[in-house]
VEXFIKE-296767 format. One record per residue: residue in one letter; z, y, x of N, C-alpha, C in turn; residue number from 1. Coordinates in nm, 4 decimals. Last residue first. Example, Ala and Ser with C-alpha at 12.3 -4.5 7.8 and 13.67 -1.06 7.14 Angstrom:
<atom vexdren="S" n_zz="0.7080" n_yy="-0.2250" n_xx="1.2850" ca_zz="0.7140" ca_yy="-0.1060" ca_xx="1.3670" c_zz="0.7870" c_yy="0.0030" c_xx="1.2900" panu="2"/>
<atom vexdren="A" n_zz="0.7800" n_yy="-0.5690" n_xx="1.3190" ca_zz="0.7800" ca_yy="-0.4500" ca_xx="1.2300" c_zz="0.7800" c_yy="-0.3300" c_xx="1.3200" panu="1"/>
end
This chain:
<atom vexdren="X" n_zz="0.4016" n_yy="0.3338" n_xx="-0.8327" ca_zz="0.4156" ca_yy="0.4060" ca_xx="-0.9035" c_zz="0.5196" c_yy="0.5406" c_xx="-0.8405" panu="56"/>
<atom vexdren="X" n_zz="0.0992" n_yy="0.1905" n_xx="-0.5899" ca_zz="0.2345" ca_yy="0.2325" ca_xx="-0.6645" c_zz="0.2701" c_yy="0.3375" c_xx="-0.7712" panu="55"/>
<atom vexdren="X" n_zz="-0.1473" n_yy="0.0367" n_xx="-0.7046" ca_zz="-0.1155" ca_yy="0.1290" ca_xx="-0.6930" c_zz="0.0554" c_yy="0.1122" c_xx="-0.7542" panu="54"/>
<atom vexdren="X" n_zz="-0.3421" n_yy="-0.2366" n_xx="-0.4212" ca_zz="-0.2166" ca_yy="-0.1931" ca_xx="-0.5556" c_zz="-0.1307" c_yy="-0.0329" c_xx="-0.5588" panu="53"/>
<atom vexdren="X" n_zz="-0.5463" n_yy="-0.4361" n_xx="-0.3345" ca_zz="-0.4913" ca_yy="-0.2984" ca_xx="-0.3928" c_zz="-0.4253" c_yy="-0.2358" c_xx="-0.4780" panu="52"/>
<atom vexdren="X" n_zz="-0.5523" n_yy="-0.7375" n_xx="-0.1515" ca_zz="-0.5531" ca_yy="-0.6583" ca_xx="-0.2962" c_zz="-0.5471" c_yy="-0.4895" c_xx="-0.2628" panu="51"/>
<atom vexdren="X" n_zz="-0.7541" n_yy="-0.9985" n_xx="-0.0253" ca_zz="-0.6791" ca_yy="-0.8835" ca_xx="0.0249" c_zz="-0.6495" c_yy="-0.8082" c_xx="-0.1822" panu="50"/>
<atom vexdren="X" n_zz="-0.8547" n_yy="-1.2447" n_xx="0.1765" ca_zz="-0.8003" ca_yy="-1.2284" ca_xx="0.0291" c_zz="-0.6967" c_yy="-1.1001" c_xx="0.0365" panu="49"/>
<atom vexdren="X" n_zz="-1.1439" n_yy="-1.3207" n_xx="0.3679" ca_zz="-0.9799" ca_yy="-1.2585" ca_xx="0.3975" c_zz="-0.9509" c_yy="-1.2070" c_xx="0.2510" panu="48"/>
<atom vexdren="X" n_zz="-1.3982" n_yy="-1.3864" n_xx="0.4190" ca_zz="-1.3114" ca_yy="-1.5028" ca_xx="0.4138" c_zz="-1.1919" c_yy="-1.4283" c_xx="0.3871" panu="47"/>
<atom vexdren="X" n_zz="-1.5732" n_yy="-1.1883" n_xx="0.5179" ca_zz="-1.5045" ca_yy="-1.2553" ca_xx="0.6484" c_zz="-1.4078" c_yy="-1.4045" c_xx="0.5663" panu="46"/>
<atom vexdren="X" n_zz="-1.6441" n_yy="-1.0134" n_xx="0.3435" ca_zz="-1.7442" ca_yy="-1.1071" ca_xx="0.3661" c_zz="-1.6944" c_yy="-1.1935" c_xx="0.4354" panu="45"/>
<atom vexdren="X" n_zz="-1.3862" n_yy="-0.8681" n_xx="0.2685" ca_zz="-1.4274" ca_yy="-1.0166" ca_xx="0.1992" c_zz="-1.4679" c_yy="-1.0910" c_xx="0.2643" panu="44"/>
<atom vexdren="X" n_zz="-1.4212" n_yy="-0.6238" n_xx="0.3753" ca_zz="-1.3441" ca_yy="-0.7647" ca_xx="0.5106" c_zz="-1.3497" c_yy="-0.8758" c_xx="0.3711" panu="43"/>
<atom vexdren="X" n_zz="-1.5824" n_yy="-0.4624" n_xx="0.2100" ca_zz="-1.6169" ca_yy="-0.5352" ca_xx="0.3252" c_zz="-1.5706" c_yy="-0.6532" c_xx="0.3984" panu="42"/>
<atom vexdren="X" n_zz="-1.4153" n_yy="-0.4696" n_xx="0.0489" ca_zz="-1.5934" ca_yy="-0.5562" ca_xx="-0.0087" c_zz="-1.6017" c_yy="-0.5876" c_xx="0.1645" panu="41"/>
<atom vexdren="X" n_zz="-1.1685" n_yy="-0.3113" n_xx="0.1028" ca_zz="-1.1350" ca_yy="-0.4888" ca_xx="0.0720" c_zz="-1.2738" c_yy="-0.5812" c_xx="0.0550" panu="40"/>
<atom vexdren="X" n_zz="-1.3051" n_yy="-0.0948" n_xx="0.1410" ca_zz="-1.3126" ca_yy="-0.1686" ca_xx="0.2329" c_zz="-1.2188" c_yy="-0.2993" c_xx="0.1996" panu="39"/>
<atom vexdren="X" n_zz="-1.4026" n_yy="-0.0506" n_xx="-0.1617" ca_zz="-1.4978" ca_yy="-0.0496" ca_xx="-0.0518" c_zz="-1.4243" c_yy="-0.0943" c_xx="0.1226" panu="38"/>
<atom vexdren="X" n_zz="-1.1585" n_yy="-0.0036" n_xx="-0.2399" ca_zz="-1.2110" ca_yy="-0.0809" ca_xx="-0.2985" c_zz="-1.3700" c_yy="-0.1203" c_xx="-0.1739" panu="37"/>
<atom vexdren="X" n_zz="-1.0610" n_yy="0.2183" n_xx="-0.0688" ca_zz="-0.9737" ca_yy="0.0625" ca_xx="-0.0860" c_zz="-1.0599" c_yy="-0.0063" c_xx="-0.1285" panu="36"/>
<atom vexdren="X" n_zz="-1.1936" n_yy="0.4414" n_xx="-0.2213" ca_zz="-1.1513" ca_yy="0.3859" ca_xx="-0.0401" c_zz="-1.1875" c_yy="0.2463" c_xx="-0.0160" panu="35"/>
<atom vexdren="X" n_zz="-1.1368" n_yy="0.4477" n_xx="-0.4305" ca_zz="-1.2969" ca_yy="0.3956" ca_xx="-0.3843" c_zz="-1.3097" c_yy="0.3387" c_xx="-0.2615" panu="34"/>
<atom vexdren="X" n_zz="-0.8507" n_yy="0.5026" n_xx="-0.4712" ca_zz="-0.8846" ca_yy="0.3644" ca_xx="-0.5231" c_zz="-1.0631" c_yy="0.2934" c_xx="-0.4579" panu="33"/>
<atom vexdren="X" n_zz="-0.8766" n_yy="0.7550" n_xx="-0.3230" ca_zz="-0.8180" ca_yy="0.6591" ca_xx="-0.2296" c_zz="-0.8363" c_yy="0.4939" c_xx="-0.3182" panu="32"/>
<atom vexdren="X" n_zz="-1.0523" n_yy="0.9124" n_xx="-0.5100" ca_zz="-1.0741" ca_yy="0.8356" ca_xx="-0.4087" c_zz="-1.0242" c_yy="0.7245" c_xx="-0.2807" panu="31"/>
<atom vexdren="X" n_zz="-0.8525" n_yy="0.9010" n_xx="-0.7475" ca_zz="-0.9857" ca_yy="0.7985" ca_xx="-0.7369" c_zz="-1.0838" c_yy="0.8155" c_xx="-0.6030" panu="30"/>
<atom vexdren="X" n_zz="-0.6367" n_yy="1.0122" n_xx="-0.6112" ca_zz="-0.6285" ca_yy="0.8854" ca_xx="-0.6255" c_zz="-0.7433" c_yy="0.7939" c_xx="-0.6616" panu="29"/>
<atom vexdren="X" n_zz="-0.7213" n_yy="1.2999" n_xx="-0.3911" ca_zz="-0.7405" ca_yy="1.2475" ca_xx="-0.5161" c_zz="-0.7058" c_yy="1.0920" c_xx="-0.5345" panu="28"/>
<atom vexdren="X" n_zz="-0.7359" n_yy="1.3389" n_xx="-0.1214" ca_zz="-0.6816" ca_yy="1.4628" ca_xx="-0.1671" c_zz="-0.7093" c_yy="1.4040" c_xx="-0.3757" panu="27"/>
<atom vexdren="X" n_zz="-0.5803" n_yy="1.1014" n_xx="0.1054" ca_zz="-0.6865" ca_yy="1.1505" ca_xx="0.0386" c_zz="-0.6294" c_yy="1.2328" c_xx="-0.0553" panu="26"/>
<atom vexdren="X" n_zz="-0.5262" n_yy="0.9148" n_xx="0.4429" ca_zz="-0.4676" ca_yy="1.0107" ca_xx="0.3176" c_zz="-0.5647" c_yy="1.0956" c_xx="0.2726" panu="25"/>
<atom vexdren="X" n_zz="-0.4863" n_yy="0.5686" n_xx="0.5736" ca_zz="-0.5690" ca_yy="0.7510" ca_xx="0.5543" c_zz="-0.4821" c_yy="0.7815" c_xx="0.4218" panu="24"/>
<atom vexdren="X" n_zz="-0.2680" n_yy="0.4329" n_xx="0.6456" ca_zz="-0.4082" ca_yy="0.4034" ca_xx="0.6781" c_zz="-0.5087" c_yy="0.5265" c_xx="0.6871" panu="23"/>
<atom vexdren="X" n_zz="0.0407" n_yy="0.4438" n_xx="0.7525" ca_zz="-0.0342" ca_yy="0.5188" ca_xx="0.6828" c_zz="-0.1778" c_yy="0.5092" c_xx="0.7225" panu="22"/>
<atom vexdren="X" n_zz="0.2214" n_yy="0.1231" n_xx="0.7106" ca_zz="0.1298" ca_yy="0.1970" ca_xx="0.7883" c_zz="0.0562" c_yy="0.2797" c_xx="0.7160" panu="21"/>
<atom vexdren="X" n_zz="0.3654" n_yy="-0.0927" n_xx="0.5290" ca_zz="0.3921" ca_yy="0.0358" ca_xx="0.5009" c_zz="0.3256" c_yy="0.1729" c_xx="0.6538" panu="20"/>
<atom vexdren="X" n_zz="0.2655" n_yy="-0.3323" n_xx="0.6005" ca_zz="0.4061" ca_yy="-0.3181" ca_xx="0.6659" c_zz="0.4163" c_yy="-0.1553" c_xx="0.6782" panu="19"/>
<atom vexdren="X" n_zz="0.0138" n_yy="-0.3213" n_xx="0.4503" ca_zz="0.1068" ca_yy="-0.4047" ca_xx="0.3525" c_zz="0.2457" c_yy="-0.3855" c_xx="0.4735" panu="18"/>
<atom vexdren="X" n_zz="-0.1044" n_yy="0.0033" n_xx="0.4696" ca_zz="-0.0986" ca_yy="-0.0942" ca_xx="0.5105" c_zz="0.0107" c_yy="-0.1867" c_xx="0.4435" panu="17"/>
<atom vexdren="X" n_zz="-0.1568" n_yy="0.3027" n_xx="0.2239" ca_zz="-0.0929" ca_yy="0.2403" ca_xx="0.2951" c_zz="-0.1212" c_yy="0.0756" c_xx="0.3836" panu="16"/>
<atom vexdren="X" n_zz="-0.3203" n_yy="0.6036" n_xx="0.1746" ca_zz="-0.3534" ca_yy="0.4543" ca_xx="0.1624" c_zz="-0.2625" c_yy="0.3552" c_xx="0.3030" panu="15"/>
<atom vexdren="X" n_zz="-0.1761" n_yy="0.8327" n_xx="-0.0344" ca_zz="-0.1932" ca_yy="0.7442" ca_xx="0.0762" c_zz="-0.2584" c_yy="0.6586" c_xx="0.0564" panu="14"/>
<atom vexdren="X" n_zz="-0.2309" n_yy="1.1544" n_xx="-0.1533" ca_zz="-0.2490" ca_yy="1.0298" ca_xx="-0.1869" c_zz="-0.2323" c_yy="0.9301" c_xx="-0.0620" panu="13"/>
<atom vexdren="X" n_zz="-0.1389" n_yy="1.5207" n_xx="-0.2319" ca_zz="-0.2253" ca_yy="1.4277" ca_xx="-0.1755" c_zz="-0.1728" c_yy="1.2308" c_xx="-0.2259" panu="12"/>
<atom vexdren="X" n_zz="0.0528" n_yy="1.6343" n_xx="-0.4223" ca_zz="-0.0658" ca_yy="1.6110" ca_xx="-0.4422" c_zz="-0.1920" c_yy="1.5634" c_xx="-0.3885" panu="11"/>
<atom vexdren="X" n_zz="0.3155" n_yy="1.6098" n_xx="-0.2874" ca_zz="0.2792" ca_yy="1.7345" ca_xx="-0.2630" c_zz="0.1089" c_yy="1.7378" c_xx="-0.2971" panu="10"/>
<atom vexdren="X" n_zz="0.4502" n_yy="1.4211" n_xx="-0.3974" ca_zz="0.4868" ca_yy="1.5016" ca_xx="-0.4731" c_zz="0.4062" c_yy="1.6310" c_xx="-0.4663" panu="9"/>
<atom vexdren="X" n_zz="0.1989" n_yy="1.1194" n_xx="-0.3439" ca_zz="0.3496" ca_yy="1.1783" ca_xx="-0.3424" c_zz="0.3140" c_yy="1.3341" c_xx="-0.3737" panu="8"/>
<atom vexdren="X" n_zz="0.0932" n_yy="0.7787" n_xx="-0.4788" ca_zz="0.0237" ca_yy="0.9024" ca_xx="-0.4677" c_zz="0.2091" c_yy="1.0174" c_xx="-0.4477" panu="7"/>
<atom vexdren="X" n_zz="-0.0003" n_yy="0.5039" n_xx="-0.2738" ca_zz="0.0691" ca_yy="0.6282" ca_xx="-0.3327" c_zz="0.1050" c_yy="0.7518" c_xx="-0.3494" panu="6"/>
<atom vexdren="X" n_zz="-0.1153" n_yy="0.2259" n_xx="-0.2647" ca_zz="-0.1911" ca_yy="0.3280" ca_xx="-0.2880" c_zz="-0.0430" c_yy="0.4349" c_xx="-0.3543" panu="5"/>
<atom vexdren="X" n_zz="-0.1958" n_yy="-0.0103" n_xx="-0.0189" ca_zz="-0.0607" ca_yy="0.0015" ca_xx="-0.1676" c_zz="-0.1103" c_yy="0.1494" c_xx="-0.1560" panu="4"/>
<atom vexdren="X" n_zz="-0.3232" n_yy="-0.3576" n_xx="0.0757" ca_zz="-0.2810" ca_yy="-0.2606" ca_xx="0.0383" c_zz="-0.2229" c_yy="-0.1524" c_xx="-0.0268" panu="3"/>
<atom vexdren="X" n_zz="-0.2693" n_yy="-0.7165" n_xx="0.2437" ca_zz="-0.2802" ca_yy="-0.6341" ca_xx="0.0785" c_zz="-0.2773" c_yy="-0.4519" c_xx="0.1642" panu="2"/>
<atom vexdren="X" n_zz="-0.4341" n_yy="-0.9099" n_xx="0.4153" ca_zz="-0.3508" ca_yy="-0.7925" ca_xx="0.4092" c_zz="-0.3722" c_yy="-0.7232" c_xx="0.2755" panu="1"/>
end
């Protein structure tokens, strides 16, 4: 499962699912990038090829 990071107008941030599910919402984009990045380390260990991608 990829993920998609976007940030909208009212200065919070999503962290989306790849069929556009709101995963959590964060009040900064470097934490929704630490988010993401810390749980794509985790479901690695399992074998699972995942990304993070910030929209624009």
């Amino acid at each position: 499962m990829n993920f998609y990071i976007k940030e909208r107008t009212d200065n919070t941030v999503l962290l989306l699912s790849d069929v556009g599910h709101t995963v959590a919402t964060f009040s900064s984009l470097e934490d929704a990038v630490e988010s993401c990045s810390d749980w794509l380390e985790a479901d690695s260990q399992y074998g699972d090829y995942n990304e993070c991608f910030v929209l624009d």
